[in-house]
N, C-alpha and C positions, 0 to 999 in steps of 0.2 A: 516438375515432379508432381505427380497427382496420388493420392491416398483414397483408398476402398477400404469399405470391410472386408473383414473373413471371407464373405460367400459373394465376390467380386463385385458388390452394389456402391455406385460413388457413395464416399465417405464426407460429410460435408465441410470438411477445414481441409486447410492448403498446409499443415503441419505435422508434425508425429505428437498427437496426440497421447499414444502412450509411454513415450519418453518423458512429456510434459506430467503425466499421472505419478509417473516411478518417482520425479523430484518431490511432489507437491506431497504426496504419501511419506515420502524421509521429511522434509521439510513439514508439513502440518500435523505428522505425529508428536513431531521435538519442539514442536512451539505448545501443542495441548499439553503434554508434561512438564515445561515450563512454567505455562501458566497453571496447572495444579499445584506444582510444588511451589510459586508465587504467592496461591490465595489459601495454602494452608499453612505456610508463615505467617502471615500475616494475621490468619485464623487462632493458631498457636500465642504469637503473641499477645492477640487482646485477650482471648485466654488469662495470660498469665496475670498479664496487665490488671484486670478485673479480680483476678485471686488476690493477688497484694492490696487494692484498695478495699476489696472486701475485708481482708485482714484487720487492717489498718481499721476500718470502720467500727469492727469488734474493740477492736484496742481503746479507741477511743472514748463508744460507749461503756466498756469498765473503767476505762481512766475515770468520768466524772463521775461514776458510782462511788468511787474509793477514796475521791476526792471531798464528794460531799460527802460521806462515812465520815472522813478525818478531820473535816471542820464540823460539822455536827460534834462528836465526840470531845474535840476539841473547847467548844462552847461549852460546855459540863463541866471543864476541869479547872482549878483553881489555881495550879501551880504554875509559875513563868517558866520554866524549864517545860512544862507537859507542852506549853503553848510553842516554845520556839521548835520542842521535836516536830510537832503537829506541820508546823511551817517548811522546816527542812525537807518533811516527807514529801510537803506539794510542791516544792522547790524541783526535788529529784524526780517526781514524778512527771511533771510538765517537760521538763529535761527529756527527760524518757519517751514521753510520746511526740517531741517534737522530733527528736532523733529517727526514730522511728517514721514519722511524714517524711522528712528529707531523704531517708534512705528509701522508701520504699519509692518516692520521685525519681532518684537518681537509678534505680534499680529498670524502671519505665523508660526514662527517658533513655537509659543504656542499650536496653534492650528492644526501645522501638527504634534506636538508628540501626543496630545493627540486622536487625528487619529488614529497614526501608536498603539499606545496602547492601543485603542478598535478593531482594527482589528485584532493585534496578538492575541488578550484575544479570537478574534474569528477563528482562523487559528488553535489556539492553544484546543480548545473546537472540530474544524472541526477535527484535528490529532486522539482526544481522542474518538470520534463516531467511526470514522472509523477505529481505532484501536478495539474498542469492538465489532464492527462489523465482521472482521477479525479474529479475535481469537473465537465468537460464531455462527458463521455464516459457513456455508461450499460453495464453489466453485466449480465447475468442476476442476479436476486437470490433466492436460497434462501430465507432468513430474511433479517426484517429486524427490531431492538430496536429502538426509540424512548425515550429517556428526557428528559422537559422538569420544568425545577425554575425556580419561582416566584421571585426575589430581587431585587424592584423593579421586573423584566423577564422575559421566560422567556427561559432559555437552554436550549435545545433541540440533543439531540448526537445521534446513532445508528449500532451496529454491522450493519453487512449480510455477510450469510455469503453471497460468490461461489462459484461452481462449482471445484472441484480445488483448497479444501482456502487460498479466500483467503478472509481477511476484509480490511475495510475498515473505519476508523470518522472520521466526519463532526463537524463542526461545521454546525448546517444553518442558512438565513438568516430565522430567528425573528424577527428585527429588519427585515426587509426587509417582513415579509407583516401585510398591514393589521388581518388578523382577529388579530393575535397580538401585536398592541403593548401592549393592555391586558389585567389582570387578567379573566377570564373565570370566568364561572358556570358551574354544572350545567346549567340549563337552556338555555346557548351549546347544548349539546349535546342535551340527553334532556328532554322534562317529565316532571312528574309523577313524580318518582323518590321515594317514601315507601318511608323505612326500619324496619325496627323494630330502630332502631341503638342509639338513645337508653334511658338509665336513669333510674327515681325511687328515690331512697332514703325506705325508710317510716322512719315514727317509731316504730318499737316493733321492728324486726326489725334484724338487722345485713346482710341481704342488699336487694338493689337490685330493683326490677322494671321489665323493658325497658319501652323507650314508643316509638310513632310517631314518627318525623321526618322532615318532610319537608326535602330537601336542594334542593329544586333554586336557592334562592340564596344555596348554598354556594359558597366561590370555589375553583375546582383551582387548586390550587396546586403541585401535581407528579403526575408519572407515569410507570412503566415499563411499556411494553406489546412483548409479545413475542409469538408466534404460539399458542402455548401460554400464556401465565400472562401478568399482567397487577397490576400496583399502585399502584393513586389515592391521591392525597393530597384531603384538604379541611379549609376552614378555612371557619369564620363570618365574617371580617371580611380581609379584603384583609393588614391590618399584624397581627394575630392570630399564635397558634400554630396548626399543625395539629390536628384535634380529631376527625378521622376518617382510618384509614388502611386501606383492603382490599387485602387478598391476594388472588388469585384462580387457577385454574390447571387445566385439559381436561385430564384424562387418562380413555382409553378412554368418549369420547366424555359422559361426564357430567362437570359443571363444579362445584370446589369452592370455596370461600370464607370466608375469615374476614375479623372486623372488628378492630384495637384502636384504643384511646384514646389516645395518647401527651399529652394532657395532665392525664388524671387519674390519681391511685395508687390502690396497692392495688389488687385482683381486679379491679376495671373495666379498670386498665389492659391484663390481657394480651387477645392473640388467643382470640378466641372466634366460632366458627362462626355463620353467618349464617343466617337462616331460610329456608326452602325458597320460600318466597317475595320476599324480597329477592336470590333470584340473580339472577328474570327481571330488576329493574329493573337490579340491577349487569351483567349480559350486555348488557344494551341501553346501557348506558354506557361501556363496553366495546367496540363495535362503531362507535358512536357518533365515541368519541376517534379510533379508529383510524382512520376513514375523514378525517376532520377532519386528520389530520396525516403522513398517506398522500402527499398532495402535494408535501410537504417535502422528501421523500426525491429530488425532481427539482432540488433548489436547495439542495446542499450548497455553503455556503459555501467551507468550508476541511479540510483534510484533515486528521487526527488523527493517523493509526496506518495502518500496512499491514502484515499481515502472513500468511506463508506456513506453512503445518504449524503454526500457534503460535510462528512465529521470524518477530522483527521484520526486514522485508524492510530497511531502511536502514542498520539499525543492526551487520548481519549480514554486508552488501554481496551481498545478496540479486537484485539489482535483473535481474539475465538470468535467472534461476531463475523471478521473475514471468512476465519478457514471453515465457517459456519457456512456462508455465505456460497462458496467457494463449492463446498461439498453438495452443496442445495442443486447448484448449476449442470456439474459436472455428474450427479449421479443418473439422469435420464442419459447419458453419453454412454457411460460406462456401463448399464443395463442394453443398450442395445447392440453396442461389441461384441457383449457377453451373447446376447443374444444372436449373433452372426457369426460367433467363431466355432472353430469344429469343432474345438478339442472344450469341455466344460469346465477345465481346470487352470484356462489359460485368456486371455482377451489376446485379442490377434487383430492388424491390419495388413492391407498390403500397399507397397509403392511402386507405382505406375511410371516407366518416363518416359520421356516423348517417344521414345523408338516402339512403346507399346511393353516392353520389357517389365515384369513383376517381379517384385520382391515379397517374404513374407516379416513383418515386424512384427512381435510376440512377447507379451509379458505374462510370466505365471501368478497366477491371484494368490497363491501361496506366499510371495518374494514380495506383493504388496504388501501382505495383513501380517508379516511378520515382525512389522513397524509399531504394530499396536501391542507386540508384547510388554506385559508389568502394566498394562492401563486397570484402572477399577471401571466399575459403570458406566459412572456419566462421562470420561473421560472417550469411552469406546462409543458412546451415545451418539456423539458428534459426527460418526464415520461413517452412521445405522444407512443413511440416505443411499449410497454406495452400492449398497445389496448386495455384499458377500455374504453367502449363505453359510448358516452355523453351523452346519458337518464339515465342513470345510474350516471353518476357522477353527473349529475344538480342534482339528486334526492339526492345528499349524503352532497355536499358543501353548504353551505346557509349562507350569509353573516350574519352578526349581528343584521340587520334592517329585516333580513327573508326573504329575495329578492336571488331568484337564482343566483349565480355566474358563471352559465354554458356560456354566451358569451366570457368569458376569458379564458375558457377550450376548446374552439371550434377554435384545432390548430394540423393542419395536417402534417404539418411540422415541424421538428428540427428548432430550433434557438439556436446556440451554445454561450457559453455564452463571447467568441471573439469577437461577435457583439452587445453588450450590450453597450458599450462606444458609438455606431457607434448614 
């Protein structure tokens, strides 16, 4: 299946780009709401927080006023009775404002948990969008790692490097795909794979001399395959150790390779370079895995890890920075659909498939931006990149009373949401 624009020019992703748009538009509108209504709790409460000890500050500063009033006073009077009232007073009065510390503490302390656990409840909500988003949703992908390991089952994970600087890493559904439920061969993938991996030890020398072997009903039993470099695992027997492990790795267009034993010692066991002849078979197993587990990558089960510059997006409170991110990448995309489709009211692709046969895919801009209803400014701010244009969006948001909301979509610039406390 191939994808075009509107005005039949190849399009350049091998995906439906605007089904990925529809998610990330429900999904990164309800995570910016999230995160508003997040940092104006939190807003709210230091807020309050600050009123109470300002209070309290006042309190205070009268308390010693009153205090030293009533011992001053006190000093003047001659009577044991004026002295012990004078004492009582400050008695009660220290009473009074410690009361007053302790409650206005507990009053803080109350009301900043029950803060911090409306905001988790929305961090936590934020995690679970952008997880479903992520698993049903497709990205441009730069690089993709694959790594599957053998343990009764394959479990299969992989890191994909997104555009500006995201990565992403999967759980993918090894357990779901029929060719993947049982241990598999070399020859699942490649025949004919002869190595000259194997060693004979003579009886009269202390060194080893290579021998022939043929691998292909070897069982993979693991594998890291990356765009550049690459490393099989294989074993002779399914419950076995591994007893062949290659390195492999393209740099400046010729391919290197080594082998080691990890079950034998001494000198067999380290890396040792592969014969000039064993590349082609290991390149072509190489190629092989990759395309075999290239599918996977459409069926990530669950989501692992996100993150932005090498900072975990969750852990960080990262999460407007992404769909920041996110929107940065996607809005040259979405300007030139807009710019190839016929209809002005709509972004449009079409799908190609082998027989030559088109289809038309079509999302109306209206059915997007109606995700951004009930936002204020800077929340809409985040979307600006996009370039839905604002006779179009007055015509789509309408506040509740029926009064166009377009003066607070009329926002040319980014306001990141770092400036939001400001």
């Amino acid at each position: 299946m191939r994808y075009l624009y509107g005005d039949s020019a190849p399009f350049p992703h091998s995906f439906n780009f605007l089904a990925t748009l529809e998610r990330f538009m429900a999904a990164a509108s309800r995570v910016v709401k999230l995160e508003s209504e997040a940092r104006s709790l939190e807003n709210t409460g230091a807020v309050s927080a600050a009123a109470r000890i300002k209070s309290l500050e006042e309190l205070e500063t009268f308390h010693e006023a009153v205090i030293a009033g009533v011992q001053e006073s006190a000093r003047r009077q001659t009577q044991r009775i004026t002295a012990d009232y004078a004492l009582q007073v400050v008695e009660h009065a220290v009473r009074l404002v410690e009361e007053a510390r302790r409650s206005t503490t507990a009053s803080n302390d109350r009301e900043q948990a029950q803060v911090r656990a409306e905001v988790e409840r929305r961090r936590t909500e934020i995690r679970q969008v952008l997880e479903s988003f992520l698993t049903t949703g497709r990205l441009p992908i730069l690089d993709a790692t694959i790594k599957v390991r053998w343990d009764g089952r394959y479990a299969m994970t992989c890191v994909l490097t997104n555009p500006d600087g995201i990565v992403s890493f999967y759980e993918l559904a090894a357990s779901k795909s029929d060719k993947w439920q049982q241990a598999r061969k070399v020859s699942d993938f490649a025949q004919g794979v002869n190595l000259m991996v194997g060693f004979r030890k003579t009886l009269f020398r202390r060194s080893s001399q290579p021998e022939l072997v043929q691998v292909d009903d070897y069982v993979v039993s693991g594998f890291d395959l990356a765009e550049s470099s690459a490393e099989i695992h294989l074993r002779r027997k399914v419950h076995e150790r591994d007893v062949l492990i290659f390195n492999l790795r393209r740099e400046n267009g010729e391919l290197w390779a080594e082998v080691s034993h990890p079950s034998e010692e001494g000198p067999e066991a380290l890396a040792a370079p592969v014969d000039a002849g064993d590349k082609i078979h290991l390149s072509r197993l190489w190629q092989s895995l990759r395309a075999a587990v290239d599918p996977m990558l459409e069926q990530p089960e669950r989501l692992l890890g996100l993150k932005l510059e090498g900072e975990d997006v969750f852990e960080n409170d990262l999460s407007i920075h992404f769909i920041e991110r996110v929107v940065r990448f996607l809005g040259p995309m979405v300007a030139e659909i807009a710019r190839r489709s016929p209809n002005p009211r709509e972004l449009s692709l079409k799908m190609e498939n082998d027989a030559g046969r088109r289809e038309e895919v079509y999302v109306k801009k209206e059915d997007l931006i109606a995700h951004l209803a009930g936002m204020g400014e800077r929340e809409l701010s985040v979307f600006a990149p996009l370039g839905f244009s604002l006779p179009l969006i007055s015509s789509v948001i309408v506040d509740e009373r029926g009064r166009s909301s377009a003066p607070g979509l009329a926002v040319a610039e980014e306001i990141h949401f770092d400036d939001w406390e400001k």
